[in-house]
VEXDREN-2710 file (C-alpha; in Angstrom, 1 decimal):
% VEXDREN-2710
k/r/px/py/pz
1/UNK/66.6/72.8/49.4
2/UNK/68.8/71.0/52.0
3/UNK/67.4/69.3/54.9
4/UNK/68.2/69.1/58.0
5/UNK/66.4/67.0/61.6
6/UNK/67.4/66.5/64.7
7/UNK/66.0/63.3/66.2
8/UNK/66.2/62.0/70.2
9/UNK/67.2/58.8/69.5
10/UNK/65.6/56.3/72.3
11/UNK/67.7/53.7/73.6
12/UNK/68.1/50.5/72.1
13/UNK/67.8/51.9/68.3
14/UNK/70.1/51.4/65.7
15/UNK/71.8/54.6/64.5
16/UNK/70.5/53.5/60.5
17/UNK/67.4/53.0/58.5
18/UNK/67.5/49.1/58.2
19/UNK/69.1/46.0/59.7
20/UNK/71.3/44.6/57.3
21/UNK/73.1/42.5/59.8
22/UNK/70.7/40.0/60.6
23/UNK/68.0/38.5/58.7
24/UNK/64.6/38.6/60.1
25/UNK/65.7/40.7/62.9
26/UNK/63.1/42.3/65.1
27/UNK/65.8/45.3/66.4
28/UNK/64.4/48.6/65.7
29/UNK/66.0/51.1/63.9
30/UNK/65.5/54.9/62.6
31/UNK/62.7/54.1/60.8
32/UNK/60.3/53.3/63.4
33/UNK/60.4/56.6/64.0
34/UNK/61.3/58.9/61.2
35/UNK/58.9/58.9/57.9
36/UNK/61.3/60.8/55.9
37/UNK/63.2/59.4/52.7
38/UNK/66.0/60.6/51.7
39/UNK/68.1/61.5/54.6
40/UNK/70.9/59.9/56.2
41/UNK/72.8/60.4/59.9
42/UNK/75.5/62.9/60.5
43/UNK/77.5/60.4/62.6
44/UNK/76.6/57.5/64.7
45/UNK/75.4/57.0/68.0
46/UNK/76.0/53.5/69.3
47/UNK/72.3/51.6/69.5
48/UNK/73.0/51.6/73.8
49/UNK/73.2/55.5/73.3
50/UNK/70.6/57.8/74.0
51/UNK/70.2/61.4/72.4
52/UNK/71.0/63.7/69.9
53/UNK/71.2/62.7/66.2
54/UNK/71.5/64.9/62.9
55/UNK/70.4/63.6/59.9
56/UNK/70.3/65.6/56.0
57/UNK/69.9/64.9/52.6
58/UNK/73.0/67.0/51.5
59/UNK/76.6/64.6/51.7
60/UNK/78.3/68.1/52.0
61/UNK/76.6/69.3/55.0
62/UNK/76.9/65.6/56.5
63/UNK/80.2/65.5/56.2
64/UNK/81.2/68.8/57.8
65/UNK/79.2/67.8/61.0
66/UNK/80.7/64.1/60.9
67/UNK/83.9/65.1/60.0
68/UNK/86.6/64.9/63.1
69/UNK/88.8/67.7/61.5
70/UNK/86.2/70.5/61.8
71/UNK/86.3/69.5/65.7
72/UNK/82.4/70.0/66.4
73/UNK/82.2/69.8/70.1
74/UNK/79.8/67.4/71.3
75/UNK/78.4/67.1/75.2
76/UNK/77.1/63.8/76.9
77/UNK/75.1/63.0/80.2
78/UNK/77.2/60.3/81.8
79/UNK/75.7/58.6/84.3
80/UNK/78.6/56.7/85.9
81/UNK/78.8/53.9/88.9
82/UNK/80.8/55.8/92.2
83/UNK/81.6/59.3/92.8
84/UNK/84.2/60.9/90.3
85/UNK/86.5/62.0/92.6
86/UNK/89.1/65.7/91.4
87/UNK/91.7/63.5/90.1
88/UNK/89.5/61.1/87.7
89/UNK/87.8/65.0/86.5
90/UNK/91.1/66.2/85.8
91/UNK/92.9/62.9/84.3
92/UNK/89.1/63.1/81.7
93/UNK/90.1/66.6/80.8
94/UNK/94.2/66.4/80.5
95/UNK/93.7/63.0/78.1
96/UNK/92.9/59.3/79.0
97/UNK/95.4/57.0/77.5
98/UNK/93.4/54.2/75.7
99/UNK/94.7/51.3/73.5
100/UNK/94.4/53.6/70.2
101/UNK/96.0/57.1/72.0
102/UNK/95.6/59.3/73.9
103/UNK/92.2/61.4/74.2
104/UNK/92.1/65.2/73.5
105/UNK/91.6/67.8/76.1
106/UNK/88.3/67.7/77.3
107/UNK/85.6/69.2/78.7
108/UNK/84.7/67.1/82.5
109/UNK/82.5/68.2/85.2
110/UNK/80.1/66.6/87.7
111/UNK/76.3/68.0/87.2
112/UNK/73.0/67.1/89.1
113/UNK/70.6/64.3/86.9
114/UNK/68.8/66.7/84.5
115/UNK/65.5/68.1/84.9
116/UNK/63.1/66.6/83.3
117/UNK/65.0/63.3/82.1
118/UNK/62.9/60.8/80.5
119/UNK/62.9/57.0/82.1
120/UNK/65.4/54.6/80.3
121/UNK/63.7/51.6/79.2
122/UNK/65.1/49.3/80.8
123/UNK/66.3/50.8/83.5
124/UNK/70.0/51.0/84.3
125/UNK/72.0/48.6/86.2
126/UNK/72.2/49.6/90.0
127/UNK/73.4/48.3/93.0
128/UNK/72.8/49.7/96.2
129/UNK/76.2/49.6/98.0
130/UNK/77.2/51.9/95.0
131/UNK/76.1/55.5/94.6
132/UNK/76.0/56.9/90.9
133/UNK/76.8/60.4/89.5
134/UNK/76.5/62.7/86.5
135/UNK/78.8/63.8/84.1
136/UNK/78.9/66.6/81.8
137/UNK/81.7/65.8/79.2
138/UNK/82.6/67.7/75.7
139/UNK/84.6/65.9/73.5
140/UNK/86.0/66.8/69.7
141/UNK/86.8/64.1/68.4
142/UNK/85.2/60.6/67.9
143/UNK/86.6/57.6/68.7
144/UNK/84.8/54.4/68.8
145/UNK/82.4/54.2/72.3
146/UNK/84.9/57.0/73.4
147/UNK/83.2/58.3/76.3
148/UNK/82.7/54.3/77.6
149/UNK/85.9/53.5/77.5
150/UNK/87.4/56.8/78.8
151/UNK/85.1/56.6/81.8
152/UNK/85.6/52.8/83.1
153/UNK/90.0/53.8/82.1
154/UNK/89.4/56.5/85.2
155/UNK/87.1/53.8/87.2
156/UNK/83.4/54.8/86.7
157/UNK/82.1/52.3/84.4
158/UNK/79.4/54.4/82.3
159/UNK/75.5/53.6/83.2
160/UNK/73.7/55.3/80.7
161/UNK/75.1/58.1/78.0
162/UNK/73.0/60.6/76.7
163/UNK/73.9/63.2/73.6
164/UNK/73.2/66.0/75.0
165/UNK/74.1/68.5/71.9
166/UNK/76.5/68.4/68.6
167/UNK/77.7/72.0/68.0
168/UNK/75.0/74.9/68.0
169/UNK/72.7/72.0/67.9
170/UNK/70.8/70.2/71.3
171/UNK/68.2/68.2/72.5
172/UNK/66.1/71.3/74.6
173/UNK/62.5/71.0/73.8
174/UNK/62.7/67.6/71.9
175/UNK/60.8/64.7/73.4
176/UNK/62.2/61.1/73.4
177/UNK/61.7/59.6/69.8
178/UNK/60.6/63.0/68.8
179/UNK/62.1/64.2/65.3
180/UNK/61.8/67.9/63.7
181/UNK/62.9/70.1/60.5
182/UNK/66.0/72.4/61.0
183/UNK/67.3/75.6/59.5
184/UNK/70.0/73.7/57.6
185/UNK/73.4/76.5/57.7
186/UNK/75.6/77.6/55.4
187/UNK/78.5/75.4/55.3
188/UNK/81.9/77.5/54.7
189/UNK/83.5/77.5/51.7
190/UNK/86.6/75.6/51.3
191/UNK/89.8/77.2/52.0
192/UNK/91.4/76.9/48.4
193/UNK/94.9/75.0/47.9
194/UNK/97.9/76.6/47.7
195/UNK/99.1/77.2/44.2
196/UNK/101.6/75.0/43.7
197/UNK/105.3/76.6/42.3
198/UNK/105.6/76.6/38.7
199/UNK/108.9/74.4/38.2
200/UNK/109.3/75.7/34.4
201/UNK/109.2/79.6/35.1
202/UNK/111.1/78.8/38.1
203/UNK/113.9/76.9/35.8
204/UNK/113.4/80.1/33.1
205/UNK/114.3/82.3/35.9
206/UNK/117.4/80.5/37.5
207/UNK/118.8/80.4/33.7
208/UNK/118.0/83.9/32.9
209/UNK/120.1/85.2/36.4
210/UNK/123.0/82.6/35.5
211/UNK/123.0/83.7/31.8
212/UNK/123.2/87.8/32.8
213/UNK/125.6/86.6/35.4
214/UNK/128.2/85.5/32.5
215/UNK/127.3/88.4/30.5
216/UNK/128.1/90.9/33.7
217/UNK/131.9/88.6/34.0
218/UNK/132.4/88.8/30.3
219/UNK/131.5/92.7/30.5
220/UNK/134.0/93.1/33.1
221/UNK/136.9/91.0/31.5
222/UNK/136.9/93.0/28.4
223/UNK/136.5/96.2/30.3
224/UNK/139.8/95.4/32.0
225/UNK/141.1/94.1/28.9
226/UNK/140.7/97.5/27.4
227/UNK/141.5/99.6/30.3
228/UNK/144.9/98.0/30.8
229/UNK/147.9/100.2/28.8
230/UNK/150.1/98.3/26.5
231/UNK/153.6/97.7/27.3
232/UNK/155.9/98.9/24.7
233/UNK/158.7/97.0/23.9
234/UNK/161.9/99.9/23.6
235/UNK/165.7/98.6/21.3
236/UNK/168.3/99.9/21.7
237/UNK/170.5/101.8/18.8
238/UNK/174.1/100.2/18.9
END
């Protein structure tokens, strides 16, 4: 039976069951908090991310969440440094030119700090002369720290960022570092490929119409052959 858990990954964990990248690293990873073999993420979330993470035991069902092409919106808390102000909203939904393209339409609005938010640990950066604000922003796609880099191009560096929900899927009712089981769903079936044209029957065909095309001329030519009266060739009796 395919599993499925959804995880509110704290900050500061990486997004993977063990540190390869250094040895005798004390980082903490997925498995100081999940005690379940076999499963793997569906997608990343960067280790200075908060939030929302899927993980399953089936590579079919990861792969249809992870995958860009399916599009599976996904929302973020933003907490950004300033006020957003209509234009930086609007220039987050139109597209934000980065140094690998241009971002897809988005979703961008400004939102109140949620209810209920657990404290970061550590606490963000702040500075006093400098209020800071909320974002709600929906994204389908997923470029590398997208939602960083598409906040400080409008100028409002990102604070903290917060995966709010993938799809159907969110984090109401799940405490920080709190994992549980999901219904896993039915994945759709795979749109078959086109059959492709069959060069041979096509090459039979084209022959057969040019070959009945000569008989039809040939028909025609002897028709007219044997339609057309002989002359008769008339001497004269001296």
């Amino acid at each position: 039976m395919t599993r499925l858990i959804r995880f509110n990954k704290p900050f500061d964990v990486l997004p993977q069951f063990t540190d390869t990248g250094s040895a005798g690293s004390t980082r903490k990873t997925l498995s100081d908090h999940i005690d379940c073999p076999g499963v793997y993420a569906a997608g990343r979330l960067d280790r200075d991310s908060e939030g929302l993470m899927l993980l399953t035991d089936s590579g079919r069902l990861q792969a249809w969440i992870s995958d860009p092409q399916h599009k599976m919106a996904k929302t973020y808390w933003v907490q950004v440094e300033g006020q957003p102000d209509p234009a930086a909203l609007e220039t987050l939904r139109k597209g934000v030119e980065l140094k690998d393209g241009l971002t897809r339409p988005a979703q961008a609005d400004l939102m109140t700090q949620p209810e209920g938010l657990w404290a970061r640990v550590p606490p963000i950066r702040e500075r006093k002369s400098i209020p800071t604000s909320w974002i709600s922003l929906t994204l389908r796609e997923g470029k590398n720290r997208q939602v960083r880099r598409m906040t400080a191009a409008v100028g409002f560096p990102t604070l903290r960022l917060i995966r709010y929900s993938i799809g159907a899927w969110s984090l109401d009712g799940l405490t920080q570092g709190a994992w549980e089981d999901l219904e896993a769903p039915k994945i759709p079936a795979r749109a078959k490929p086109a059959q492709l044209p069959n060069r041979a029957a096509i090459s039979r065909k084209i022959d057969s119409q040019k070959g009945e095309a000569k008989r039809e001329v040939r028909g025609d030519f002897r028709k007219s052959k044997r339609a057309k009266p002989r002359s008769r060739i008339k001497t004269r009796k001296d």
